[in-house]
C-alpha positions in Angstrom: 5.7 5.1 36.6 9.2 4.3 38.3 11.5 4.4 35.6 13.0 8.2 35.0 16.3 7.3 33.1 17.3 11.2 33.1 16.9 11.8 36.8 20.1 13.6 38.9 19.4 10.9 41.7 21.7 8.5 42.4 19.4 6.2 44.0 16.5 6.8 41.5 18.5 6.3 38.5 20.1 3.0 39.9 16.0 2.0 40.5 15.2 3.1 37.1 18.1 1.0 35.2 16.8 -2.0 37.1 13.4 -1.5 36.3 14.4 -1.2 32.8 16.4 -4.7 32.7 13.3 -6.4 34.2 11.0 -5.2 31.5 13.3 -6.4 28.9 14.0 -9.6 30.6 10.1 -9.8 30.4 10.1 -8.8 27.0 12.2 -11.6 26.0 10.9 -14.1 27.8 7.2 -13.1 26.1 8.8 -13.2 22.7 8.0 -8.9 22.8 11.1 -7.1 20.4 10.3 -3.7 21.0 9.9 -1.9 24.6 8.7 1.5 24.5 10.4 4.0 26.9 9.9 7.7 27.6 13.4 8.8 27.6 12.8 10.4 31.7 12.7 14.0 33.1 15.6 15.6 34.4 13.6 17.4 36.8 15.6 20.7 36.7 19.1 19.4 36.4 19.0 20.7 32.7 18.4 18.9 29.2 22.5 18.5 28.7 22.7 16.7 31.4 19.4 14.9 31.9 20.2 13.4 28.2 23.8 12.6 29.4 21.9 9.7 32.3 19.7 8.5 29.4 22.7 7.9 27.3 24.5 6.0 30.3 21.5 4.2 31.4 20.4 3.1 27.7 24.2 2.0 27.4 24.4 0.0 30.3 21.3 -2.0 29.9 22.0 -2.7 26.3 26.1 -3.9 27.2 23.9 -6.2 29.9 21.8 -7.8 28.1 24.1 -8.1 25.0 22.5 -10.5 22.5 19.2 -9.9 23.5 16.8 -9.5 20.6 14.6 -6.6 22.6 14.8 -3.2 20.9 14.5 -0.1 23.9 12.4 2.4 21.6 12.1 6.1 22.3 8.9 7.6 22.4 8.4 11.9 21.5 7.2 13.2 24.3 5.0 16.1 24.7 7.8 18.4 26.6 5.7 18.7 29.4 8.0 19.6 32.4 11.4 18.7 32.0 10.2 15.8 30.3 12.8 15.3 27.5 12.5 13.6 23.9 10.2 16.2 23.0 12.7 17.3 20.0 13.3 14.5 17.2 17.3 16.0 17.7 16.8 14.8 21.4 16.0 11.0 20.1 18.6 11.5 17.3 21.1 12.7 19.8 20.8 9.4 22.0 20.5 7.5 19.1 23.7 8.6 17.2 25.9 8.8 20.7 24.5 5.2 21.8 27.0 2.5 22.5 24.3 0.1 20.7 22.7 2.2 18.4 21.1 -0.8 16.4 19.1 -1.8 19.7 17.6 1.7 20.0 14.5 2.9 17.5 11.6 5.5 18.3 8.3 5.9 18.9 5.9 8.3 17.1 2.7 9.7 19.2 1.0 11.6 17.5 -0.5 13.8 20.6 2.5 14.3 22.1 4.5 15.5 18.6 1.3 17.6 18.2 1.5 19.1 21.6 5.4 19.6 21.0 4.9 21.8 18.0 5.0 19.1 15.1 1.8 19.4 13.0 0.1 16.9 11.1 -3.8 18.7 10.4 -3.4 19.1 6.3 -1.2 17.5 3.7 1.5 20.2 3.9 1.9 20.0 7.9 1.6 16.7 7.4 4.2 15.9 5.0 6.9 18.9 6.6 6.4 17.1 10.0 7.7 13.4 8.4 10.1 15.1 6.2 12.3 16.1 9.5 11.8 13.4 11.3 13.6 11.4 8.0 16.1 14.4 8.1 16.7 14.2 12.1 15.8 10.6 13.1 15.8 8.7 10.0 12.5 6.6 9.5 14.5 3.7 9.3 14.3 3.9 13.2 10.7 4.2 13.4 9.4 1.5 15.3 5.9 1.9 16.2 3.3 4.7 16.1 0.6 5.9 19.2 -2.4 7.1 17.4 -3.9 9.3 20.0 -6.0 12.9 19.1 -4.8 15.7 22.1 -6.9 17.5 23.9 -4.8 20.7 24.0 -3.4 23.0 21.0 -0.5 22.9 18.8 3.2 23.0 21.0 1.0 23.5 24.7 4.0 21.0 25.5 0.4 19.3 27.9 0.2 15.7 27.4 -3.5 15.3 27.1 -4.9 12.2 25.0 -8.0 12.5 23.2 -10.7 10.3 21.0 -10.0 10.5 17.6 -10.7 13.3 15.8 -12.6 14.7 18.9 -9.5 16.8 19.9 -7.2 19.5 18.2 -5.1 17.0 15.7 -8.6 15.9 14.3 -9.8 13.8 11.2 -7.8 14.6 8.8 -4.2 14.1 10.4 -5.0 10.2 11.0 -7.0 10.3 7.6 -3.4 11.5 6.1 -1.8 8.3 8.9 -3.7 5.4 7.6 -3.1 5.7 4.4 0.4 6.9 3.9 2.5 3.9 2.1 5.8 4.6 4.1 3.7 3.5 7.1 2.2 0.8 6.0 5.0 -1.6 7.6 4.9 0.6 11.2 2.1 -0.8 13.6 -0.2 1.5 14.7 -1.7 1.5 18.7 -4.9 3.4 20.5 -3.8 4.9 23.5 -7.3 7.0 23.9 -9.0 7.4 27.0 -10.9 3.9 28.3 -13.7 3.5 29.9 -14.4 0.5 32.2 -15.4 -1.4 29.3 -13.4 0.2 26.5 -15.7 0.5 24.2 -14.1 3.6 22.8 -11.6 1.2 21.3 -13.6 0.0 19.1 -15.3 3.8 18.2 -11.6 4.9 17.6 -11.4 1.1 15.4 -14.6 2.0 13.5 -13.5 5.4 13.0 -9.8 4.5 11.9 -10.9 1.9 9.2 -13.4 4.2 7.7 -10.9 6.5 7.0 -8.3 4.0 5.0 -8.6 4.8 1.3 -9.8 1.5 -0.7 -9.6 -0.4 2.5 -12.4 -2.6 3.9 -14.4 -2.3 7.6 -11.7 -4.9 8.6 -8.9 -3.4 7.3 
């Protein structure tokens, strides 16, 4: 995975912005509005500054390819590393500071907020965990949610993706997912672990629409 938006390297960062245009160039071309990005790693240059090349990368691509319709969205990371984004006021920070804030939304993974120290295993967690992120981030800039169970605890800061409700988030936090109304408009995306023929995709499916409240099998 090239692109590292926060890196200290010269060279790497100028790669990384490049990459970035091409995928959104792609993007458009493909008729795709939202690009999910993790926001990079500033591989021991410090947060401060790792944020500050996000910033000027994000700014940069946005100013060239003004007019475009794509949408660069910020996925929560699990903090492993120096990954950053693994704070909702790290994606607020970039969001609020952006030259083009209005072409910037988020990403919510539920593994990686999990392993970050964000809950969502009962109704309380649950709600506390979406109540910040409406304080911080604003759900308005929600864009798109990963449904992935971890396979590590709550804040390990490991990025470890698990079958649902076969890791540490379990049932009852996509239970909670599926059928919370404020969602309803946010697509939802598997990013378990695949076999050769995926069939755990549709295991996760099965397991994901027998857990929507008044739904159907196809809902």
């Amino acid at each position: 995975y090239l692109i590292n938006l926060a890196t200290p390297d010269d060279a790497l960062w100028t790669k990384s912005l490049n990459a970035l245009l091409d995928e959104t160039d792609r993007c458009q071309q493909l008729g795709i509005c939202d690009y999910v990005l993790h926001p990079g790693s500033h591989v021991g240059a410090g947060e401060e500054a790792g944020l500050e090349r996000v910033l000027q990368a994000l700014d940069t691509a946005c100013e060239e390819t003004a007019g475009s319709p794509v949408r660069v969205v910020l996925e929560i990371t699990a903090g492993q590393g120096t990954n950053l984004g693994y704070r909702f006021e790290q994606l607020a920070w970039l969001i609020e500071r952006a030259a083009a804030p209005e072409r910037l939304g988020v990403c919510f993974d539920t593994a990686h907020a999990f392993a970050a120290g964000y809950d969502l295993r009962d109704e309380a967690s649950y709600r506390a965990t979406w109540q910040e992120f409406d304080a911080v981030i604003g759900l308005d800039q929600l864009r798109v949610i990963h449904l992935n169970d971890s396979k590590r605890e709550l804040g390990s800061r490991v990025d470890r993706h698990e079958q649902i409700g076969e890791g540490s988030l379990g049932v009852e936090a996509f239970r909670l997912l599926v059928n919370d109304p404020a969602l309803r408009h946010v697509p939802m995306l598997l990013e378990t672990p695949k076999g050769e023929e995926m069939l755990e995709d549709i295991v996760n499916l099965t397991v994901l629409r027998s857990l929507i409240e008044g739904g159907t099998e196809n809902g």
